[in-house]
TILO-400500 format. One line per field, with one value per residue: x, y, z of N, C-alpha, C in turn. Coordinates in steps of 0.05 Angstrom, whole numbers, plus 5000, padded with zeros to 4 digits. Layout:
N
n.xx <- X|...
n.yy <- Y|...
n.zz <- Z|...
ca.xx <- X|...
ca.yy <- Y|...
ca.zz <- Z|...
c.xx <- X|...
c.yy <- Y|...
c.zz <- Z|...
! end
This chain:
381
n.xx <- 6270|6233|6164|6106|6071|6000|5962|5904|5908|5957|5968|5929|5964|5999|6037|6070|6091|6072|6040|6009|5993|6025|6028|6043|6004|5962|6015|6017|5995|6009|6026|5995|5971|5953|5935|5968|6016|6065|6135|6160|6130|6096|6112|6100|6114|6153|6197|6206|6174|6198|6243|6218|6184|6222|6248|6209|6207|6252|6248|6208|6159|6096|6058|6039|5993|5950|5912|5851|5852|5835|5833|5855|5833|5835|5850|5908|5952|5932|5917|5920|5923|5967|5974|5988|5972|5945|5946|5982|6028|6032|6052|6100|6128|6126|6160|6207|6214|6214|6191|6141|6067|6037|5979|5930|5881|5821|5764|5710|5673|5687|5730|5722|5712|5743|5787|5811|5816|5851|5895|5912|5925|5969|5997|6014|6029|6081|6105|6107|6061|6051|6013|5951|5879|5842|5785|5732|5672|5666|5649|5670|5636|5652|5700|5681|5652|5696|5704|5657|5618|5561|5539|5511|5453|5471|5472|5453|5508|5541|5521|5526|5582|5591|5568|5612|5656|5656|5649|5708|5731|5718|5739|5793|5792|5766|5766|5743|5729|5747|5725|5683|5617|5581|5525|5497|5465|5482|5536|5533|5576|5593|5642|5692|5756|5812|5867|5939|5930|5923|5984|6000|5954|5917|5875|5889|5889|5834|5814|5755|5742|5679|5641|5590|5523|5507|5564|5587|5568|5571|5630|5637|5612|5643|5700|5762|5780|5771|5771|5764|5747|5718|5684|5693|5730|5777|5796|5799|5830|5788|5751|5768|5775|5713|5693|5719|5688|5650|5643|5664|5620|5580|5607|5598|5548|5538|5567|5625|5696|5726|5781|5811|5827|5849|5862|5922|5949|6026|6069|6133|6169|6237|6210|6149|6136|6164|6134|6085|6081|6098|6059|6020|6034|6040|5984|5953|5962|5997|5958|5927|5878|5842|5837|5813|5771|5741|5740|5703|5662|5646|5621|5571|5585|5589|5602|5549|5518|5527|5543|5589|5624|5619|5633|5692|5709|5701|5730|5783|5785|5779|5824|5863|5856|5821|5831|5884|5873|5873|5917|5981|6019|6074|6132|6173|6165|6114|6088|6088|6061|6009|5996|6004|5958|5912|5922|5912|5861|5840|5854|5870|5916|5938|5940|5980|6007|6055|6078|6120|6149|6199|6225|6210|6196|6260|6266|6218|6227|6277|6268|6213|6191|6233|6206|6156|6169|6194|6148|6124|6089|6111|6155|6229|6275
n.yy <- 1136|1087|1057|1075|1032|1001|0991|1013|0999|1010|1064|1090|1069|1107|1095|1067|1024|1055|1045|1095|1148|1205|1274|1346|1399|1448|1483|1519|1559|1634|1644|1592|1540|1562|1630|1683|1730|1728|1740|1696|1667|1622|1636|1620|1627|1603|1582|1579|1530|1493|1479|1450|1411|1378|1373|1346|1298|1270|1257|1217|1230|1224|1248|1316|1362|1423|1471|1509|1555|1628|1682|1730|1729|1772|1818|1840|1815|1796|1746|1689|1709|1712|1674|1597|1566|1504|1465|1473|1489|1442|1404|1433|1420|1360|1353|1359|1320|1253|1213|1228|1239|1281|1329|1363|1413|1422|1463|1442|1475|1514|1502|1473|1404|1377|1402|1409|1352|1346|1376|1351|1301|1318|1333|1287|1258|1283|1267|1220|1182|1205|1234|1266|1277|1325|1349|1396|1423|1470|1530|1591|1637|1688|1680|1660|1701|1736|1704|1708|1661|1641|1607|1542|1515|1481|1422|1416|1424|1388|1342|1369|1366|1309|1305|1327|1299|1250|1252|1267|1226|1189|1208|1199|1146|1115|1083|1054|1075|1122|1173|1208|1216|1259|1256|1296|1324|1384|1372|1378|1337|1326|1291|1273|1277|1242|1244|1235|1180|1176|1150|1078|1058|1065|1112|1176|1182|1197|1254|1281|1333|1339|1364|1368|1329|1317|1322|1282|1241|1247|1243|1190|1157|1162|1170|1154|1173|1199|1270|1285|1334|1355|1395|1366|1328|1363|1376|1339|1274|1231|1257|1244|1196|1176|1209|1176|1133|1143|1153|1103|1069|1085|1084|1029|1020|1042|0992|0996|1010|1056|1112|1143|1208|1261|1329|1366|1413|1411|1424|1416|1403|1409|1398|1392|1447|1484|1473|1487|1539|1554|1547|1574|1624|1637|1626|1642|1692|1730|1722|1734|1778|1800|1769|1719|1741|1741|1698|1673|1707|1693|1640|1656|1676|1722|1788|1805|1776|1731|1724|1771|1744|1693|1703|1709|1674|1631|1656|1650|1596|1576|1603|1583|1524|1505|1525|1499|1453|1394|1398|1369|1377|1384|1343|1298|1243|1260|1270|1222|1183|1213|1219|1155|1146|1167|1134|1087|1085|1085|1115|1143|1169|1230|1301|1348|1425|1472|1519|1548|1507|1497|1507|1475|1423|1402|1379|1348|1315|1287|1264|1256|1215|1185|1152|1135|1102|1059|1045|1008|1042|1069|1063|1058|1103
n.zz <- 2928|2962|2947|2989|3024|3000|3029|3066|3111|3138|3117|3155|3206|3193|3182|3212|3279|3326|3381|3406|3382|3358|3343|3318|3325|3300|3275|3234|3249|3275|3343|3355|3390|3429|3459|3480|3500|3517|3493|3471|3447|3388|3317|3268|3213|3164|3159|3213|3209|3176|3206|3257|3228|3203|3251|3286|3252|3246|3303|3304|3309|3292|3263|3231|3241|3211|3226|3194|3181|3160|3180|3236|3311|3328|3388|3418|3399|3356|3348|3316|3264|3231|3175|3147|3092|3087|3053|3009|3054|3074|3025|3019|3066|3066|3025|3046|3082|3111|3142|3165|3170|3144|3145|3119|3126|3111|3089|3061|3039|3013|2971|2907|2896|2859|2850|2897|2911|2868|2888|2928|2913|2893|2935|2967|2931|2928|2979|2981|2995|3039|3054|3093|3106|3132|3146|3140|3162|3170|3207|3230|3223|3205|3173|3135|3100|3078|3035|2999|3011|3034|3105|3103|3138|3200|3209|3156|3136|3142|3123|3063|3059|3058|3011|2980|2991|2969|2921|2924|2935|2899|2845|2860|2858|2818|2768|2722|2675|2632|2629|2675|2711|2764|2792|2840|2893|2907|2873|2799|2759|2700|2652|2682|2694|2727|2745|2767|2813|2881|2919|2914|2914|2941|2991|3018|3088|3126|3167|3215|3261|3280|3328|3345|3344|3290|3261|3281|3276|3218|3220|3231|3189|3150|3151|3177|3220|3290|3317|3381|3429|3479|3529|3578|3575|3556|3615|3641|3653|3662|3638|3590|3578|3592|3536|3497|3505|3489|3444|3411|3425|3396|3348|3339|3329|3280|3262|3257|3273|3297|3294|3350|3375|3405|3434|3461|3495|3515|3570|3595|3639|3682|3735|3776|3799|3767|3709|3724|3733|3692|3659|3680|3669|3613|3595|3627|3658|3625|3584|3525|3524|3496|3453|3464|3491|3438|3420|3459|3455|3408|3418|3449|3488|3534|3571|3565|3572|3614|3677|3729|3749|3734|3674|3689|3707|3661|3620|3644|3645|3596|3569|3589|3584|3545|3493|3476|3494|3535|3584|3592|3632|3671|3700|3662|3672|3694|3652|3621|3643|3641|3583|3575|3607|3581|3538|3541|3560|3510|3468|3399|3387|3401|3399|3397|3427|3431|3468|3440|3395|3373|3415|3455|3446|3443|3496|3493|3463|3481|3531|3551|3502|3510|3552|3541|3499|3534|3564|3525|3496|3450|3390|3388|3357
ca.xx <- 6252|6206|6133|6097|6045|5980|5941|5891|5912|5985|5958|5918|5979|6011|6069|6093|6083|6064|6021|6004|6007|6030|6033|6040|5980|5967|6030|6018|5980|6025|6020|5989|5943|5958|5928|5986|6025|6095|6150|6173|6104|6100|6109|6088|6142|6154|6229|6197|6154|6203|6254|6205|6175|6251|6256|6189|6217|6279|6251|6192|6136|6078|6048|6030|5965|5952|5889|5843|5841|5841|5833|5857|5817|5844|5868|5944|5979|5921|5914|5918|5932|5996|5972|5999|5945|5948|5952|6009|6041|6032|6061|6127|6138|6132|6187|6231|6211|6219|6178|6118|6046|6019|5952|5921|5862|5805|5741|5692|5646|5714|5748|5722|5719|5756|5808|5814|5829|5874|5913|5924|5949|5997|6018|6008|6054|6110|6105|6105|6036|6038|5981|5926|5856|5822|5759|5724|5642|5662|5633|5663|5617|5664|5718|5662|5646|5717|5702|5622|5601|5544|5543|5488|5445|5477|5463|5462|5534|5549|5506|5544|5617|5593|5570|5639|5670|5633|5670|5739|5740|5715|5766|5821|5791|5750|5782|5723|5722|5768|5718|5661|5595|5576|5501|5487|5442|5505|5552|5536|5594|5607|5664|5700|5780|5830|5902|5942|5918|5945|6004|6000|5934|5900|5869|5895|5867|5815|5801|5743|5735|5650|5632|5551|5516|5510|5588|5604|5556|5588|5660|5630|5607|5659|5729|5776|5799|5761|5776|5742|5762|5695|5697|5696|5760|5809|5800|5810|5834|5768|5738|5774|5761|5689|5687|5735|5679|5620|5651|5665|5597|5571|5613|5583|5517|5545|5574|5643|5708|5739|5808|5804|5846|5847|5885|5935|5985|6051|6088|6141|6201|6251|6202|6128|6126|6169|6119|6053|6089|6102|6036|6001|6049|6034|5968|5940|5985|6001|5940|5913|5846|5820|5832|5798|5741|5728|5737|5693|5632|5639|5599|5557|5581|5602|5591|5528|5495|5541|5545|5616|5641|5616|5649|5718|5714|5696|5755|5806|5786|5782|5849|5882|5841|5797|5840|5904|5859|5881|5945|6003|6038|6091|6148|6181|6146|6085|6068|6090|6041|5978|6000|5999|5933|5899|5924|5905|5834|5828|5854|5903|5932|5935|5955|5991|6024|6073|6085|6142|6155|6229|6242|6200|6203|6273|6262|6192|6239|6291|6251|6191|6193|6241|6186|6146|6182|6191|6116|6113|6074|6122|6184|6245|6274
ca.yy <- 1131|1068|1065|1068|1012|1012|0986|1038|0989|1029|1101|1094|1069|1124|1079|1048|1014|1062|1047|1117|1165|1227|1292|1368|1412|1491|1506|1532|1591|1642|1634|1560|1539|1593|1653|1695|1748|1729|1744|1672|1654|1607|1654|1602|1629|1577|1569|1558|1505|1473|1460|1439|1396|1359|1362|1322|1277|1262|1249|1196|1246|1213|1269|1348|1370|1448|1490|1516|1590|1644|1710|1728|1732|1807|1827|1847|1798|1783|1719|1671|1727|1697|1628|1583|1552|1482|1439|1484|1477|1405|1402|1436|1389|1327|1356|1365|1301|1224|1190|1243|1243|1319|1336|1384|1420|1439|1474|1439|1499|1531|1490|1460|1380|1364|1426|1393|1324|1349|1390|1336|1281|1325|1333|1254|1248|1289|1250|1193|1167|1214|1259|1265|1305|1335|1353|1420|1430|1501|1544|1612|1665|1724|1677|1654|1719|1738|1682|1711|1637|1634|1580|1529|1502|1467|1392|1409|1437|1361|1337|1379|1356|1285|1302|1333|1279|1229|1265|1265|1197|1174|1222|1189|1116|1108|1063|1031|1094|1142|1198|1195|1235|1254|1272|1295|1351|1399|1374|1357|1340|1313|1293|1274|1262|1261|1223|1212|1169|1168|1138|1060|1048|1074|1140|1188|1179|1222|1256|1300|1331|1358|1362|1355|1292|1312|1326|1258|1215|1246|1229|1156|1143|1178|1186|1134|1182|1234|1282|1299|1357|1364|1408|1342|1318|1386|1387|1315|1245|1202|1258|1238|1167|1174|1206|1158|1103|1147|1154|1076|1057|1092|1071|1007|1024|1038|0969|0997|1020|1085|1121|1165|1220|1286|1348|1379|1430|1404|1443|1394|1416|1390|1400|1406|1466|1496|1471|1487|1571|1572|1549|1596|1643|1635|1618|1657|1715|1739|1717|1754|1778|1812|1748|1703|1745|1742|1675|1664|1714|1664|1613|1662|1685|1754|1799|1823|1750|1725|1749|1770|1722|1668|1705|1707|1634|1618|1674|1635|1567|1575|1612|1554|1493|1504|1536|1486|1427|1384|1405|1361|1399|1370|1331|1281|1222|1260|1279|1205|1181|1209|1199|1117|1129|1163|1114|1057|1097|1082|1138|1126|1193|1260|1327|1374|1446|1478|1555|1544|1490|1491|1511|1452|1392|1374|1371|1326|1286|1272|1254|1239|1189|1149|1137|1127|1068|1038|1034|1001|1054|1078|1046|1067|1112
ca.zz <- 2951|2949|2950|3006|3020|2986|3046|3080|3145|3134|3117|3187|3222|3194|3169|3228|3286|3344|3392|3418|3360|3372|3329|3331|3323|3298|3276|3213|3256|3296|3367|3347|3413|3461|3460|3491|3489|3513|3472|3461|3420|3364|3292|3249|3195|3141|3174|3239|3211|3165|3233|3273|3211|3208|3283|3296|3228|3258|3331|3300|3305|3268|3241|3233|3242|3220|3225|3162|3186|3150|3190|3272|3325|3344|3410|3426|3383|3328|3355|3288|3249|3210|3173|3122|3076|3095|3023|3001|3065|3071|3005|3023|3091|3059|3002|3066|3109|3108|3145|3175|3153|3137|3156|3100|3137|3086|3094|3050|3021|3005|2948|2895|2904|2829|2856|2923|2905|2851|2905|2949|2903|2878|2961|2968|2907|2936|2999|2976|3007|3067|3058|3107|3099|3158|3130|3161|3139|3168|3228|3226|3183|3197|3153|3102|3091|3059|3007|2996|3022|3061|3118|3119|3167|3221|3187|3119|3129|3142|3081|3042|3064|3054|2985|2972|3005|2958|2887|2918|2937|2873|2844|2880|2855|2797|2742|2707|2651|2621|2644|2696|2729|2787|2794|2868|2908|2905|2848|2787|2743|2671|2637|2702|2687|2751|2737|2775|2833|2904|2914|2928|2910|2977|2992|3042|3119|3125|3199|3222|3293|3287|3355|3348|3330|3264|3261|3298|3256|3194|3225|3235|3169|3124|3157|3195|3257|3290|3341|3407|3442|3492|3557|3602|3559|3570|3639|3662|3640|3658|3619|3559|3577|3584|3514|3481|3504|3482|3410|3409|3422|3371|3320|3341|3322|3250|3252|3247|3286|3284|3319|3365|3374|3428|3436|3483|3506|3528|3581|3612|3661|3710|3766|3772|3800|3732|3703|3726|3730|3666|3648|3690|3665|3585|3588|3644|3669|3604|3560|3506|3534|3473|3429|3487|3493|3417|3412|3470|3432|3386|3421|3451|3523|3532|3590|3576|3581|3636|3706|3723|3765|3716|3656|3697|3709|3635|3610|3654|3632|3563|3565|3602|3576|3522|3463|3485|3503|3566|3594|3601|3646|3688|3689|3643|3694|3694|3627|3601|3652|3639|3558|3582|3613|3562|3513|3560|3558|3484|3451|3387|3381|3409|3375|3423|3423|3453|3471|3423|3390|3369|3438|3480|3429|3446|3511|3499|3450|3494|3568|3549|3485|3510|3576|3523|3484|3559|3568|3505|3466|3422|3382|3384|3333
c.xx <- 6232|6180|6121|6081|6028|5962|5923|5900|5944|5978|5954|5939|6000|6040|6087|6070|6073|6038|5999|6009|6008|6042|6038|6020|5979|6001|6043|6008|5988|6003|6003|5972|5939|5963|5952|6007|6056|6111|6157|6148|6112|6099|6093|6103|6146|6181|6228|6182|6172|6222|6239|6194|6200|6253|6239|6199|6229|6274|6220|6163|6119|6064|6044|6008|5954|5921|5886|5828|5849|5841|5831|5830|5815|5863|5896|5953|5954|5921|5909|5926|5940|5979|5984|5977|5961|5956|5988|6029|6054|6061|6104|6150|6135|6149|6203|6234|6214|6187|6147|6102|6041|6004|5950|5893|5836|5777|5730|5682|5664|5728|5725|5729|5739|5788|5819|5832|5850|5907|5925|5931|5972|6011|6014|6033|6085|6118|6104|6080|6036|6029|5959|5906|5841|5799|5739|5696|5647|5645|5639|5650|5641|5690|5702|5654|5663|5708|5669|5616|5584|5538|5511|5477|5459|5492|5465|5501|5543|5542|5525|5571|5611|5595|5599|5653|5672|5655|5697|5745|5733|5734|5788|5818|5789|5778|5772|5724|5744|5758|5695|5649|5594|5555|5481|5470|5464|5521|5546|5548|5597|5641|5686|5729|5799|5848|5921|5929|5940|5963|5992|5972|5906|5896|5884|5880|5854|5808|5783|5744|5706|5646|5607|5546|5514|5541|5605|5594|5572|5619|5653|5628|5616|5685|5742|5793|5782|5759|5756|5763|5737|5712|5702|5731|5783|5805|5809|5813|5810|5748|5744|5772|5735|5681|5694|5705|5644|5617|5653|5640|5582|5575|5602|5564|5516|5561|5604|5669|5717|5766|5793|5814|5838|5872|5899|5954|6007|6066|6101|6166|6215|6224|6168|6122|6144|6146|6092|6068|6084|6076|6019|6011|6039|6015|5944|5941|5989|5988|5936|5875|5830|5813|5821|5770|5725|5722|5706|5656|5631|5616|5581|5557|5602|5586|5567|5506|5505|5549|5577|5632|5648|5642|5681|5726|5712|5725|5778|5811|5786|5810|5874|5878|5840|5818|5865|5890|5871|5914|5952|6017|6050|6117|6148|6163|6120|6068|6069|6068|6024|5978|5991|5968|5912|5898|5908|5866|5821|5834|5882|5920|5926|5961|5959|6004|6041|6071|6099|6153|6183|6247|6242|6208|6223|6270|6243|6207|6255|6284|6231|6183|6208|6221|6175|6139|6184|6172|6106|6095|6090|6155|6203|6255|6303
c.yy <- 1109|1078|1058|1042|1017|1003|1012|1025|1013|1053|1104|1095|1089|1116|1065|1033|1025|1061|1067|1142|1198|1249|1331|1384|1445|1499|1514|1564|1606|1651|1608|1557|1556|1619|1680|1719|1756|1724|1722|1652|1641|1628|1645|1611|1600|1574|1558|1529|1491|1466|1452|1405|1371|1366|1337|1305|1252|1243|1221|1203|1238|1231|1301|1351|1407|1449|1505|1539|1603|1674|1704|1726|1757|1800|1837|1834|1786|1751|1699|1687|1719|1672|1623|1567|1521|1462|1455|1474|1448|1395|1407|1424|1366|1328|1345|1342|1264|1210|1200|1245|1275|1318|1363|1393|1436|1440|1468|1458|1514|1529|1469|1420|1365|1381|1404|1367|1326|1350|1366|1304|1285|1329|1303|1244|1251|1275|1224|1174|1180|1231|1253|1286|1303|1356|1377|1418|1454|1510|1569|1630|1675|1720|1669|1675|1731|1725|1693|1684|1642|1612|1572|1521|1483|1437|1391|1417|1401|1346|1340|1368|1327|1279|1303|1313|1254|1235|1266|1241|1179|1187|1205|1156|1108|1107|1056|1046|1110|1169|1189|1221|1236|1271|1278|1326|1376|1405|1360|1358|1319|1311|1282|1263|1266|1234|1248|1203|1184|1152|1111|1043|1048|1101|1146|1178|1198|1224|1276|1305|1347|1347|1347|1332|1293|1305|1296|1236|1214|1241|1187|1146|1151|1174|1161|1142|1201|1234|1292|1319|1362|1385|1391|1336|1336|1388|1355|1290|1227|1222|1253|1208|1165|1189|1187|1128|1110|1142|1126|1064|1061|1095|1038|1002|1029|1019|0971|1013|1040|1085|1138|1189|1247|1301|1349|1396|1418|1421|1422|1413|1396|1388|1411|1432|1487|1499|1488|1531|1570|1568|1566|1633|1656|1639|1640|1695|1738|1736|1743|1763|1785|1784|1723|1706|1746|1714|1663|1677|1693|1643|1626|1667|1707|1764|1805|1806|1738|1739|1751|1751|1695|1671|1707|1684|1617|1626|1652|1600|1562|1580|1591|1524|1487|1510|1514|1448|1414|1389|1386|1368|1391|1368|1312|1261|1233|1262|1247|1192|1178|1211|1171|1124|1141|1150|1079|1064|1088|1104|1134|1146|1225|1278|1344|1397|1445|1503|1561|1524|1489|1489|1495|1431|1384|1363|1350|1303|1266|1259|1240|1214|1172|1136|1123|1098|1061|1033|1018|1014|1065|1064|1062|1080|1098
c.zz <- 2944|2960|2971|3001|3013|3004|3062|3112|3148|3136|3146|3207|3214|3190|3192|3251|3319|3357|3394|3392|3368|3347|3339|3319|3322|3295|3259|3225|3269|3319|3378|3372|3437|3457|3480|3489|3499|3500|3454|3439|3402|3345|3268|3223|3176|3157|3196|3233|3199|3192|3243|3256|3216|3228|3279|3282|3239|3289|3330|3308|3290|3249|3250|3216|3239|3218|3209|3180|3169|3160|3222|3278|3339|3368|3402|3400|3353|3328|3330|3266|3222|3212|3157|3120|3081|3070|3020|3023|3084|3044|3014|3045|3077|3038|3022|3079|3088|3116|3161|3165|3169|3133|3119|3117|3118|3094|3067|3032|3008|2979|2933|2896|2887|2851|2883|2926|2887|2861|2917|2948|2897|2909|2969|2949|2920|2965|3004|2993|3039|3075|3070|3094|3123|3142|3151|3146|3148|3188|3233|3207|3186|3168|3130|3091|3079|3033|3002|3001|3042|3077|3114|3143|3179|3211|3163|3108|3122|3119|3055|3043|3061|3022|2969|2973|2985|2924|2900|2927|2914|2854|2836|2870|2846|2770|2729|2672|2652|2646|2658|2701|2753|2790|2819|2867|2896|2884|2827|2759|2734|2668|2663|2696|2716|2756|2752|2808|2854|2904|2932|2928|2929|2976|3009|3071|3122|3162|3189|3253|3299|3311|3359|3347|3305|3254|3263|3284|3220|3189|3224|3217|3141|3130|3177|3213|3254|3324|3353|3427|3459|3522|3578|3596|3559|3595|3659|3650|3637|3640|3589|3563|3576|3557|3497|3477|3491|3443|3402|3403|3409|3349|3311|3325|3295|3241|3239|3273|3281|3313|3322|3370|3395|3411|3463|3489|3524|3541|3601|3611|3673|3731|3757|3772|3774|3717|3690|3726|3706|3652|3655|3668|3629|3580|3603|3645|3646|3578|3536|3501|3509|3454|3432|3482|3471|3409|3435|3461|3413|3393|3445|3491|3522|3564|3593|3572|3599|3660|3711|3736|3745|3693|3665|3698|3681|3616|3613|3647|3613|3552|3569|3588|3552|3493|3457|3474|3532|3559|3606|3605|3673|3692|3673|3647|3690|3671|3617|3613|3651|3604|3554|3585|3593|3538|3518|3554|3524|3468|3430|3376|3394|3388|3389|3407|3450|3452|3449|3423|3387|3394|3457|3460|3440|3463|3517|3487|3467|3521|3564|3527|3499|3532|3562|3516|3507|3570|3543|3481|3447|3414|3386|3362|3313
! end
């Protein structure tokens, strides 16, 4: 196998030449973005992930994106329940794959920065240069509390993941000495040895998706893609265009560009109304209320601060919207569509699910790519 390129312009483009980049998302986590509880659910199974892994491969899938969970959310089905640790299983897809960049999803306060960087040359290595890092500073306690970590404040979480950030990129770089320091707030380490490099002479691409302004400033001035998922942005196209232009302009202001990247659920049929059923059907109809309503305590709305009408309207939209992200839910025509126009919007990748992946993919492979490549955003395979 030859060596990838050593340019970071390459890493970014993810090795080729797609306009529109396009990956699959959560599905290292069973039942992956949809909280649900019909039978046909994602498992997240290492067999399910490695077909799907060589499906997307095969069909010119730019990359896989999983999620750094470690414990459900309850309800019916244990909503997240089943995971696969993300380095490891990075590691074992890019044994299997050609030409797909693998996401590694890591929670900062979690790993060790020497450990970290170690991990994810050695999945860089086996991939021959197509290791990503999605970089988490971390926001559930109930999972930091497994690991005795206590979360910081808000801001200093960010602080911290920059510091971290700061030792595995020097790590990953530093040539001048055999061994090296690193004397920060957080880490401070002697003796510093860490052979071998990344492959190609280039780091990994690093994404973040922090929401806040702390979160978004620390994607700005650390990381070369970061994801927005806002509530304007799952519910409508000009709302993912008016973020795409808010994130822009404030990379401005740090005198630098960044990608952009969203989420989404994919539910594509013959026929809208297929469609838009089965979405209601999955997402709605057959949700997983317990693992909804925990996720939705999470950020601090529960019945007994929400009036009920409100909390039915918040339940149903979170269930449908929010855990998914914007629904592309259509046909072939429609989903390639509003794909074009959020790409037209400025956006240089989205990271979708499916209910079940092994079972929708071909269908997205075979209808909707080729629209795709006939709008010009994506090559042929």
């Amino acid at each position: 196998m030859s060596t990838k390129s050593g340019s970071m312009g390459d890493r970014i483009a993810m090795h080729n030449a797609n306009t529109l980049k396009l990956g699959v998302f959560g599905a290292n986590c069973s039942s992956s973005r949809t909280a649900t509880c019909v039978p046909e659910r994602w498992s997240a199974s290492w067999e399910d992930c490695l077909k799907l892994a060589q499906m997307a491969d095969d069909a010119g899938i730019d990359f896989m994106l999983p999620i750094g969970r470690w414990r459900g959310y309850g309800g019916s089905t244990d909503f997240h329940g089943t995971t696969l640790e993300t380095i490891t299983w990075a590691c074992g897809l890019l044994g299997a794959t050609k030409r797909i960049t693998v996401f590694g999803t890591v929670h900062a306060p979690l790993f060790h920065p020497l450990v970290a960087a170690k991990q994810m040359v050695t999945a860089d290595c086996i991939g021959n240069g197509r290791f990503g890092l999605n970089i988490v500073a971390g926001w559930n306690e109930g999972e930091f509390e497994m690991f005795g970590v206590e979360q910081r404040e808000h801001d200093e979480r960010y602080e911290f993941a920059e510091e971290w950030l700061q030792v595995i990129k020097r790590a990953w770089s530093e040539t001048e000495a055999e061994d090296f320091a690193f004397d920060g707030r957080w880490f401070k380490l002697k003796n510093i040895r860490a052979k071998p490099k990344p492959v190609g002479g280039a780091r990994p691409l690093i994404m973040n998706a922090g929401s806040s302004g702390a979160g978004q400033r620390f994607a700005l001035r650390n990381c070369d893609a970061f994801f927005t998922a806002t509530g304007a942005s799952r519910s409508s196209l000009d709302g993912i265009a008016a973020r795409v232009n808010e994130v822009k302009a404030e990379a401005q202001t740090h005198g630098k560009d960044i990608d952009v990247y969203t989420i989404g659920q994919v539910i594509c049929r013959p026929t809208q109304k297929e469609a838009e059923d089965y979405h209601r059907h999955a997402n709605v109809d057959n949700a997983d209320w317990g693992a909804v309503e925990r996720m939705l305590a999470l950020r601090k709305i529960t019945r007994d601060n929400t009036s009920a009408a409100d909390f039915e309207a918040k339940r149903v939209f979170f269930a449908a919207n929010s855990i998914g992200g914007y629904p592309f839910v259509g046909t072939p025509d429609k989903v390639a569509e509003e794909l074009a126009i959020v790409s037209r919007a400025g956006i240089r990748g989205i990271a979708f699910s499916f209910v079940n992946y092994n079972d929708e993919l071909p269908y997205f492979r075979d209808e909707v790519l080729p629209r795709l490549a006939r709008m010009g955003l994506r090559a042929g395979v």
